[in-house]
N, C-alpha and C positions, 0 to 999 in steps of 0.2 A: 354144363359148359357155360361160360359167362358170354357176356351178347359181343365183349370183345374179342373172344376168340369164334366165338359162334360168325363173326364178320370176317375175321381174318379165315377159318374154313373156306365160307364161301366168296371171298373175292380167290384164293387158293384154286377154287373148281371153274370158275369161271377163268381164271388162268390159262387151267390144262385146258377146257376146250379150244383157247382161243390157240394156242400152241398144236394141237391136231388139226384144227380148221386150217394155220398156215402152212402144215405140211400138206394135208392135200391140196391146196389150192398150188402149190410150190411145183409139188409131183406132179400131177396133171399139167402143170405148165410146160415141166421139163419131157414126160410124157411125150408131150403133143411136137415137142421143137427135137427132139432128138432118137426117140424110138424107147422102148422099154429095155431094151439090153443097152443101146448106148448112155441109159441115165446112171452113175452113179447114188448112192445114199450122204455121201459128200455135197454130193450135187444138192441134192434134194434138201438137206439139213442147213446147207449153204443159203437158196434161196428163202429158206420158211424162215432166217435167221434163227436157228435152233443148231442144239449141237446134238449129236450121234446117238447121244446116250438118251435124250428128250424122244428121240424117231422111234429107236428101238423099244423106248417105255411103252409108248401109245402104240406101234407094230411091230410086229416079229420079223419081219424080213419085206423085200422090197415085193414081193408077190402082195403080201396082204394089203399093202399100200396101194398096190393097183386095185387090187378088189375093193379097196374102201371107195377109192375115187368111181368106178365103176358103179357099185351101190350107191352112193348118193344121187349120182344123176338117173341111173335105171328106175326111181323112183317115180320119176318125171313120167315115166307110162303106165302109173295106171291108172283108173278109170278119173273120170273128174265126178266130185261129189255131189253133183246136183241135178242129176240126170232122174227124169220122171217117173211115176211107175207105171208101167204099160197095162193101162187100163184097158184101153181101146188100140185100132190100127193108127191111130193119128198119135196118140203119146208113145207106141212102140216105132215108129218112124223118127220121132221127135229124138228119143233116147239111142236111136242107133245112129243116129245120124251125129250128135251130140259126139256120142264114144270114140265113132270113126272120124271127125273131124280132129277133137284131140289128141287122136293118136297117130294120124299121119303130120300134125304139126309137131308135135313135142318129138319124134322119132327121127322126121328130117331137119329137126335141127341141126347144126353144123358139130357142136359138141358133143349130140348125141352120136350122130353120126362117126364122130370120129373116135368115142369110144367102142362102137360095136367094130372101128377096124381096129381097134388095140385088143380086144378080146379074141377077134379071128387072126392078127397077128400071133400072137402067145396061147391060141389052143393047145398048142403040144406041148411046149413047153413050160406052162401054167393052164392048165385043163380047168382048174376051181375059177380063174378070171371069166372064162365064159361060162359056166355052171352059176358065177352071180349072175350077172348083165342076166341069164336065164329065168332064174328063181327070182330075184327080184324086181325085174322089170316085166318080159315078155309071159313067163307064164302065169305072174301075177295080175297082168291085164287080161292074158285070155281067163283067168279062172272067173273074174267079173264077169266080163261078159259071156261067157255061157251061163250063170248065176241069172243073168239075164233074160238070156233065154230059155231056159228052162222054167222065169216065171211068167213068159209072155209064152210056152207052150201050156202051162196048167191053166192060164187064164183061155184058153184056146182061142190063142192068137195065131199060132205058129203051130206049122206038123213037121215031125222029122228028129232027128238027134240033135241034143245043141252042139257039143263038141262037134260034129258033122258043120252044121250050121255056121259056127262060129271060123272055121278054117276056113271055110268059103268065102265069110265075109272077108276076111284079110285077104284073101285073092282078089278081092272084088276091088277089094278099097287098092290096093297097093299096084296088082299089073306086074309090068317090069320096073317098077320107078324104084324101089330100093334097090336092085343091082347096081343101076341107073347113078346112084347117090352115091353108094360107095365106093365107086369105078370111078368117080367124080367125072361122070359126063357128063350128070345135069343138074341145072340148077334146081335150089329151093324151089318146092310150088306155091305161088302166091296163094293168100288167104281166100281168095274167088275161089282157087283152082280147088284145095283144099275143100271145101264147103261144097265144091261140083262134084268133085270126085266122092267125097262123105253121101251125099244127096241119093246119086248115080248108084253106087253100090247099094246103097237101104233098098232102095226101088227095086234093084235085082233082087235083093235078096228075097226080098218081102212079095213078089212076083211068083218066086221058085218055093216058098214055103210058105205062106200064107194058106189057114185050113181053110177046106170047100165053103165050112157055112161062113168064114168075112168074105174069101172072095165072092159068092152068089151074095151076099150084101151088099160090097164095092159094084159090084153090075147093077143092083139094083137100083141103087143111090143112082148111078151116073146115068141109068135109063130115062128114071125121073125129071135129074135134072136139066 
């Protein structure tokens, strides 16, 4: 291939992405202002300035178009990459605290939020829309964080099941506040609340599951001091 065409290829690719990227940004627009049944693919091809046959290249139907929009953003929950390794009780505090602050911000987002109500919208009638938002976001965070915990159990850090463990932490961290979000009774929780609540739940958790010899440690340390 000559470097001229080898250029003309790839401005070609960079093209189509940029032609997917305006259908979903398009679809999720119309999504959010109209409902998933009241959107046409007119609609959608309309705003992306793309025509029908561009839509249907890059998706099959308007289901998979939700699902894409869904999986990009369900991405947004999992774990953040720079969480410590749980040597000790102070860097497995560090790291859960870390996970659960992330994840009660990035989830009550307004957009996330309002994809997990398009998902529980169209469970019945698009089942795979919430199968992504599932597999890609929710049990891709939890599969981390029990990853987790299961290496701050071998370092015996932690006694008990992590999967156990880890659905506790999400009670702990969360409460009532996601019904709360998606009933749109309440507001975002500020970045304080967030870091209290993240804080609040580790200490639970780490209370309820922390083995005998850290906690007879943690007593002994604070006898000391």
């Amino acid at each position: 291939m000559s470097v001229k065409q080898d250029v003309k290829s790839r401005a070609g690719e960079v093209g189509e992405v940029e032609v997917r990227q305006r259908i979903l940004e398009a679809a999720f627009s119309a999504f959010m202002e109209q409902g998933f049944a009241g959107t046409s693919t007119l609609e959608i091809a309309t705003r992306a300035k793309a025509s029908k046959r561009d839509l249907y290249a890059h998706f099959g139907s308007k289901q998979q178009i939700l699902a894409a929009c869904i999986a990009e953003r369900a991405k947004r929950l999992r774990k953040p990459g720079d969480l410590p390794e749980p040597h000790d009780r102070q860097t497995l505090a560090l790291a859960l605290a870390a996970f659960g602050s992330n994840l009660l911000r990035e989830i009550s987002d307004p957009t996330v939020i309002a994809v997990f109500r398009l998902a529980i919208a169209e469970a019945i009638r698009a089942p795979d829309v919430a199968e992504v938002l599932n597999n890609v976001g929710i049990a891709a965070s939890r599969t981390a964080l029990r990853e987790l915990m299961t290496r701050a159990r071998a370092a015996g850090l932690l006694k008990g099941e992590p999967a156990e463990m880890v659905e506790h932490l999400a009670g702990l961290l969360w409460g009532t506040q996601m019904m709360r979000l998606l009933l749109g009774v309440s507001d975002r929780p500020s970045p304080r609340e967030i870091a209290r609540r993240a804080e609040a739940a580790t200490a639970a958790l780490l209370q309820l599951y922390s083995s005998p010899a850290v906690a007879d440690k943690d007593l002994d340390q604070r006898l000391r001091g």
